[in-house]
C-alpha positions as CSV (number, residue, x, y, z in Angstrom):
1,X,-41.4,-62.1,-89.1
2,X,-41.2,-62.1,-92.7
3,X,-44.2,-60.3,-93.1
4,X,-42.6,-57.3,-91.4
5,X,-39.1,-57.5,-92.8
6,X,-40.9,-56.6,-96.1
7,X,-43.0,-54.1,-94.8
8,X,-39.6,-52.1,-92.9
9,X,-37.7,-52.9,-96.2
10,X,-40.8,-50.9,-98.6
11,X,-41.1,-48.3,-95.4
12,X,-37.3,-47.6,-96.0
13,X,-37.4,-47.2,-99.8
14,X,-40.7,-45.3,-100.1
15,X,-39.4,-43.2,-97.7
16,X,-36.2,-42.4,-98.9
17,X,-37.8,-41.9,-102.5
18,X,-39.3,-39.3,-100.7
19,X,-36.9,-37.6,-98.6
20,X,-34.4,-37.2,-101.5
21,X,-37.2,-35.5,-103.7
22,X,-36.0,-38.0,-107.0
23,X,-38.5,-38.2,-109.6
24,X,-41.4,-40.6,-109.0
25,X,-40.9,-42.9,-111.9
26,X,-37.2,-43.8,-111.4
27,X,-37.4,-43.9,-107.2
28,X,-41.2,-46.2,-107.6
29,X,-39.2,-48.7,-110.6
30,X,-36.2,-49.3,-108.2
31,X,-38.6,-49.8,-104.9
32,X,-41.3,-51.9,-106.9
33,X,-37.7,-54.3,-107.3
34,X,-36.8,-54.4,-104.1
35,X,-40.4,-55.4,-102.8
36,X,-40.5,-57.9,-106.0
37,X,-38.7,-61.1,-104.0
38,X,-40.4,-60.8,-100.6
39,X,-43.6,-60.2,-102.2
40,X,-43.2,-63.9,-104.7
41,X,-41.7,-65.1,-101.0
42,X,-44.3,-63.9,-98.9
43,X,-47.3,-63.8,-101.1
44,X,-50.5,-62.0,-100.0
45,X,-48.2,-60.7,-97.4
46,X,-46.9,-58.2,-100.0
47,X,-50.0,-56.0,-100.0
48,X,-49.9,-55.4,-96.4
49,X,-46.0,-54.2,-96.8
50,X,-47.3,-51.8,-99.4
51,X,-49.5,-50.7,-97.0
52,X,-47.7,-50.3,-93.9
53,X,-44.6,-49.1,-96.2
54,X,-46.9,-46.1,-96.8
55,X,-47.9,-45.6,-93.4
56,X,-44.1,-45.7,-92.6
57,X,-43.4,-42.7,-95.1
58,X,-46.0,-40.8,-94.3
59,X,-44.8,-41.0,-90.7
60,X,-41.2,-40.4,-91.9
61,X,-39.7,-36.4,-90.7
62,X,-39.7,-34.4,-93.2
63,X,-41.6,-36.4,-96.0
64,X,-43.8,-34.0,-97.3
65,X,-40.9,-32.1,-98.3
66,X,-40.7,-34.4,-101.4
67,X,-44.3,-34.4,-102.0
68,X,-44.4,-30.3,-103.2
69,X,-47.2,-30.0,-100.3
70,X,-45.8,-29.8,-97.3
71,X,-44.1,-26.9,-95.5
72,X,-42.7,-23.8,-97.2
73,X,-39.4,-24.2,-98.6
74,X,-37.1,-22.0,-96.6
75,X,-35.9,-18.3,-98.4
76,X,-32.7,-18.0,-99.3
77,X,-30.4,-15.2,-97.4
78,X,-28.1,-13.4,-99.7
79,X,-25.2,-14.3,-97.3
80,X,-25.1,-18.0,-98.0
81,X,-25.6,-17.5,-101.5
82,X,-23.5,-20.4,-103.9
83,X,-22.5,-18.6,-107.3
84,X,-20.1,-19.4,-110.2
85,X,-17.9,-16.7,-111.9
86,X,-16.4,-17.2,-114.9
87,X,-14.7,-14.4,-117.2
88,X,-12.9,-14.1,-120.4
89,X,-10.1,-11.5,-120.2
90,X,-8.0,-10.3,-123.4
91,X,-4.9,-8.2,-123.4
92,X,-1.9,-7.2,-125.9
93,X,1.5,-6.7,-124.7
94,X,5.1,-6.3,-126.4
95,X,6.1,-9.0,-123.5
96,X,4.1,-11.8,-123.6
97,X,6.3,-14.5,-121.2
98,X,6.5,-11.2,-118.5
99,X,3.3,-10.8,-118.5
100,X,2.0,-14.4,-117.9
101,X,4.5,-15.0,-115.3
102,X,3.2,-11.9,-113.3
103,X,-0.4,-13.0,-113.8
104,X,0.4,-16.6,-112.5
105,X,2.5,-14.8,-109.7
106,X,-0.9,-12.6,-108.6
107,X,-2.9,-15.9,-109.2
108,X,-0.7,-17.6,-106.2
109,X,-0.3,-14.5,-104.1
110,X,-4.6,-14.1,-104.2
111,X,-4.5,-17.8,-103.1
112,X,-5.2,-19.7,-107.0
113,X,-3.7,-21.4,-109.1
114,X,-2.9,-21.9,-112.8
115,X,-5.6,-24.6,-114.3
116,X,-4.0,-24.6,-117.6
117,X,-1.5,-22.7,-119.8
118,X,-0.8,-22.8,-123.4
119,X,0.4,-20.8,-126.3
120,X,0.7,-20.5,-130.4
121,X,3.3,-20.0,-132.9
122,X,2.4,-16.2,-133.1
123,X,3.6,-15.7,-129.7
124,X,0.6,-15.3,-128.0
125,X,-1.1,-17.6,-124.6
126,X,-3.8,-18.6,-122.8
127,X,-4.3,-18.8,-119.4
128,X,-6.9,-20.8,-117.6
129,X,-6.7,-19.1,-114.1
130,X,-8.5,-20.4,-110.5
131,X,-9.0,-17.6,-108.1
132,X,-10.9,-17.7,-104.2
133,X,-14.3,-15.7,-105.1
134,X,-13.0,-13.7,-102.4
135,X,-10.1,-11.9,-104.5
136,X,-11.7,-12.6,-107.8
137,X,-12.2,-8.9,-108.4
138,X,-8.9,-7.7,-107.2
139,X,-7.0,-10.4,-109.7
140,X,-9.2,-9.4,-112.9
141,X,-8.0,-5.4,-112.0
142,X,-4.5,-6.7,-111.2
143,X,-4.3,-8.6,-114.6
144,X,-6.1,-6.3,-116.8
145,X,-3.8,-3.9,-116.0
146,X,-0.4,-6.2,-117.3
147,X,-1.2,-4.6,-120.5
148,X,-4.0,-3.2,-123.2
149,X,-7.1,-4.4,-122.3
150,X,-9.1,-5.9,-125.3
151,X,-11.6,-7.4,-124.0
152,X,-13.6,-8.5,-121.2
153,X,-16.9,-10.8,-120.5
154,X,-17.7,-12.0,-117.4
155,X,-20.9,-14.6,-116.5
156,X,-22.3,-15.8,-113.2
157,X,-25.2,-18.3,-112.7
158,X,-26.6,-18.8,-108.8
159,X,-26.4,-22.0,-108.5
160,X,-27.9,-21.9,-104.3
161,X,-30.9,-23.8,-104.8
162,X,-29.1,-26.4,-106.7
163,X,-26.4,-26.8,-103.8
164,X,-29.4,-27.1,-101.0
165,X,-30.7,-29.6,-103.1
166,X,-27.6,-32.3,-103.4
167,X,-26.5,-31.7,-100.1
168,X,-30.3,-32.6,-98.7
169,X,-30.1,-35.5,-101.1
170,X,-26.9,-36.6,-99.5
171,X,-27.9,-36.6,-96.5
172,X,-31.3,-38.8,-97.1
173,X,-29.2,-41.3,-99.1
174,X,-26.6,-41.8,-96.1
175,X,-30.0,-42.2,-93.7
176,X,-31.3,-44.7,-96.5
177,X,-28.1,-46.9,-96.7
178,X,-27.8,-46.8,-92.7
179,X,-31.2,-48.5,-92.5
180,X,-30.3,-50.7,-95.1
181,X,-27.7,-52.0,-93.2
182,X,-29.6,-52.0,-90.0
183,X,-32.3,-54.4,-92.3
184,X,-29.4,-56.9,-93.7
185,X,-28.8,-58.0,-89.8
186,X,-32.2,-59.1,-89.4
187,X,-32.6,-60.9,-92.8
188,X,-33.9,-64.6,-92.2
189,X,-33.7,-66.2,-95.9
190,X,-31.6,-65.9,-99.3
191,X,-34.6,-63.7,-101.1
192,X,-34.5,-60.7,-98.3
193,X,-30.7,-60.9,-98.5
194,X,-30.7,-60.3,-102.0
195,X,-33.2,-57.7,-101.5
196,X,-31.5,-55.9,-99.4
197,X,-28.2,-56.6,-101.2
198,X,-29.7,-55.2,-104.4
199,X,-31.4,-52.0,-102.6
200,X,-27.8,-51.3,-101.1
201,X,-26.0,-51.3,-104.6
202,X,-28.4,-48.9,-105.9
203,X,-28.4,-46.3,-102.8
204,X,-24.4,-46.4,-103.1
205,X,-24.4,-45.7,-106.6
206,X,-27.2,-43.0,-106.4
207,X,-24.6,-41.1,-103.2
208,X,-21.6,-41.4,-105.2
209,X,-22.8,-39.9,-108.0
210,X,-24.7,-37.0,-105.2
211,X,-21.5,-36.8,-103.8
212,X,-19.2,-36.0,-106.7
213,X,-21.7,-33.6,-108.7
214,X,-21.1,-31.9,-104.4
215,X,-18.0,-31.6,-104.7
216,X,-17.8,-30.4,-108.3
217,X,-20.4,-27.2,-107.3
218,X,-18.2,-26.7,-104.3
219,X,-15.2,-26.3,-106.5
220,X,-17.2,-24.0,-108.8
221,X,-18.4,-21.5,-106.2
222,X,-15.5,-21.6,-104.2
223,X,-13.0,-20.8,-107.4
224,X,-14.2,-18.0,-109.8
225,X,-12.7,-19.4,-113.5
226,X,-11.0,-16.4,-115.3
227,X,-9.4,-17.4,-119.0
228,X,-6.9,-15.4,-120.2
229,X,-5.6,-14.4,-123.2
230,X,-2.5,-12.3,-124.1
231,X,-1.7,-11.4,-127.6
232,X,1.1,-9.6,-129.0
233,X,0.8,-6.3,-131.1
234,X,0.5,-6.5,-134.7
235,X,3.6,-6.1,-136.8
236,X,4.3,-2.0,-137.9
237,X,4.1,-1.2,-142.0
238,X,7.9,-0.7,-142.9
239,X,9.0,2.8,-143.9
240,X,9.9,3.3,-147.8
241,X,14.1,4.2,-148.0
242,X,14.8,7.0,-149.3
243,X,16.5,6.6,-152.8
244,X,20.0,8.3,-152.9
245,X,23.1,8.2,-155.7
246,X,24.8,5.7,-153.0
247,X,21.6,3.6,-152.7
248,X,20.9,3.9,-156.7
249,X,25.0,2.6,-157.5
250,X,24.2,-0.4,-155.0
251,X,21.1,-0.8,-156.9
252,X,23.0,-1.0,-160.2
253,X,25.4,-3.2,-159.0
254,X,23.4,-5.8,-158.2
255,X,21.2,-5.7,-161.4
256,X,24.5,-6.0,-162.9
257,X,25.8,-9.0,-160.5
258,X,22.4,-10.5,-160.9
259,X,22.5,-10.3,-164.7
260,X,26.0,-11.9,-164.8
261,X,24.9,-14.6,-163.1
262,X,21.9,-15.1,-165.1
263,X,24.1,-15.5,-168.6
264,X,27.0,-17.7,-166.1
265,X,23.8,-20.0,-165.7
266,X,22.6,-20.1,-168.8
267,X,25.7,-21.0,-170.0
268,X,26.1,-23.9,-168.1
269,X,22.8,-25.1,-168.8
270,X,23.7,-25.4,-172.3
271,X,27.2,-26.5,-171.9
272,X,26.1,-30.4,-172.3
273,X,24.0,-29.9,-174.9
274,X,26.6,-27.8,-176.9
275,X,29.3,-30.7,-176.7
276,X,27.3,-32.9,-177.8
277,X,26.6,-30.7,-180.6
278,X,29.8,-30.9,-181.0
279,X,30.6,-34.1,-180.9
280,X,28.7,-34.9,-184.5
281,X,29.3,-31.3,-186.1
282,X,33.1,-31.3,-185.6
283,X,33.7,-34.5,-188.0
284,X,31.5,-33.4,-190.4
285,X,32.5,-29.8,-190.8
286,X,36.2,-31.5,-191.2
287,X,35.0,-33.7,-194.2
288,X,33.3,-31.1,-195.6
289,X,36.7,-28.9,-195.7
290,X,38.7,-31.7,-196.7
291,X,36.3,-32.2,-199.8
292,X,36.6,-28.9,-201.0
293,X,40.4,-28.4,-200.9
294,X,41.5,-31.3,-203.3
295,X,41.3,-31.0,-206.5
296,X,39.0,-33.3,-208.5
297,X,41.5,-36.0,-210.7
298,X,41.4,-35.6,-214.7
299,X,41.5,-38.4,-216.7
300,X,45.3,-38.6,-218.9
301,X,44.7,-37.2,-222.0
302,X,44.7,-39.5,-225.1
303,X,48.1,-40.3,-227.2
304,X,48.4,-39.0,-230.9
305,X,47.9,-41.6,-233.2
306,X,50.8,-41.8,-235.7
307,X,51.2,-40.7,-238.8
């Protein structure tokens, strides 16, 4: 019993390594683990579930699809093509809040919407716009034609190989985690429990991440990405006025208001300094006056002596 609960459980991985086309060293590393307990369990048992694990691959449907021989990949029509359109659209326009609510209005009317808005100091925005490829061309016409056109790149990249290619992997990695499950009912002892257990974790993890990188290129091909950018127009050179006799007198009469002004702050910008000035020069030109206006005192003069 054992012996062929090993061999299923390296049937199942092999052949899911296969049938999601992984690379060989990452799919063999996480199947050589999940043989590694039944094989210390079983013993030489584990060479026959190599074996018969093989034998169950090779039997799997569709299995040589991983392996690069088997049949002919199938050709692509034109009609189920998956590619992502992405432009960068620039325009200048005297009314830059009109136009970016009549773009967002054509974005919603086309059946889009408005990814992300933003806008500078100088006026100007930037649009990150999400239209159905089906009216993708329509809205770039419709919005290039809100105002001057500056400029306009556009990219695509067919992504249709890519999209077969996760949704096959999908698909094998929901078949691996239903036999999985199907194995974890008939698991007789702790070490093909946690076998299986460990085998499980990994599938899961490998089919979310499958899932949302689907989901992501369905979002991409079924939105075209258009980013754009209104500016406003440069400012025009101002005209010279025309000098008159009116325009010269107001001329003059402001040099002369500005001049007056000048000397009224000088003056009191050496007001403090003046009174203190002041303050010690006032005294001392005082005593200097006083000084020279009295007389110097003479001596009495001597008596005669008498005869």
């Amino acid at each position: 019993m054992r012996k062929t609960f090993t061999a299923a459980l390296g049937g199942v991985a092999l052949a899911t390594a296969l049938l999601a086309g992984c690379s060989g060293g990452g799919t063999e590393e996480s199947s050589g683990d999940a043989l590694s307990a039944p094989r210390d369990a079983g013993g030489a048992g584990a060479g026959d579930a190599r074996s018969q694990a093989g034998e169950a691959a090779k039997r799997a449907p569709g299995a040589g699809s991983g392996s690069g021989k088997g049949a002919p990949a199938q050709p692509v029509h034109l009609a189920s093509q998956k590619i992502i359109y992405e432009s960068d659209l620039g325009i200048r326009s005297g009314d830059v809040p009109g136009v970016t609510a009549r773009a967002r209005q054509a974005v919603r009317t086309a059946g889009g919407y408005v990814a992300r808005e933003s806008s500078s100091e100088s006026g100007s925005a930037q649009l990150t716009l999400k239209v159905p490829v089906a009216e993708y061309e329509n809205v770039i016409g419709r919005l290039g034609g809100l105002g001057k056109r500056l400029s306009l790149n556009r990219r695509s990249q067919d992504v249709t190989q890519e999209v077969a290619d996760v949704e096959s992997r999908v698909r094998s990695a929901k078949a691996s985690l239903d036999r999985l499950r199907a194995l974890m009912a008939e698991a007789t002892s702790v070490g093909e429990v946690m076998s299986v257990e460990q085998e499980i974790s990994e599938r899961e993890s490998e089919l979310e991440s499958l899932q949302a990188r689907q989901k992501s290129l369905e979002q991409q091909t079924t939105y075209g990405t258009i980013r754009l950018s209104v500016y406003t127009p440069p400012d025009a050179p101002a005209k010279p006025e025309e000098k008159t006799f009116i325009t010269a007198l107001g001329e003059g009469w402001q040099a002369l208001l500005a001049a007056g002004t000048a000397v009224l702050v000088l003056a009191g910008w050496m007001l403090p300094f003046l009174a203190f000035i002041a303050l010690f020069a006032v005294p001392a030109f005082v005593l200097w006056r006083r000084r020279r206006v009295t007389p110097p005192s003479t001596p009495p003069a001597p008596a005669e002596a008498a005869d």
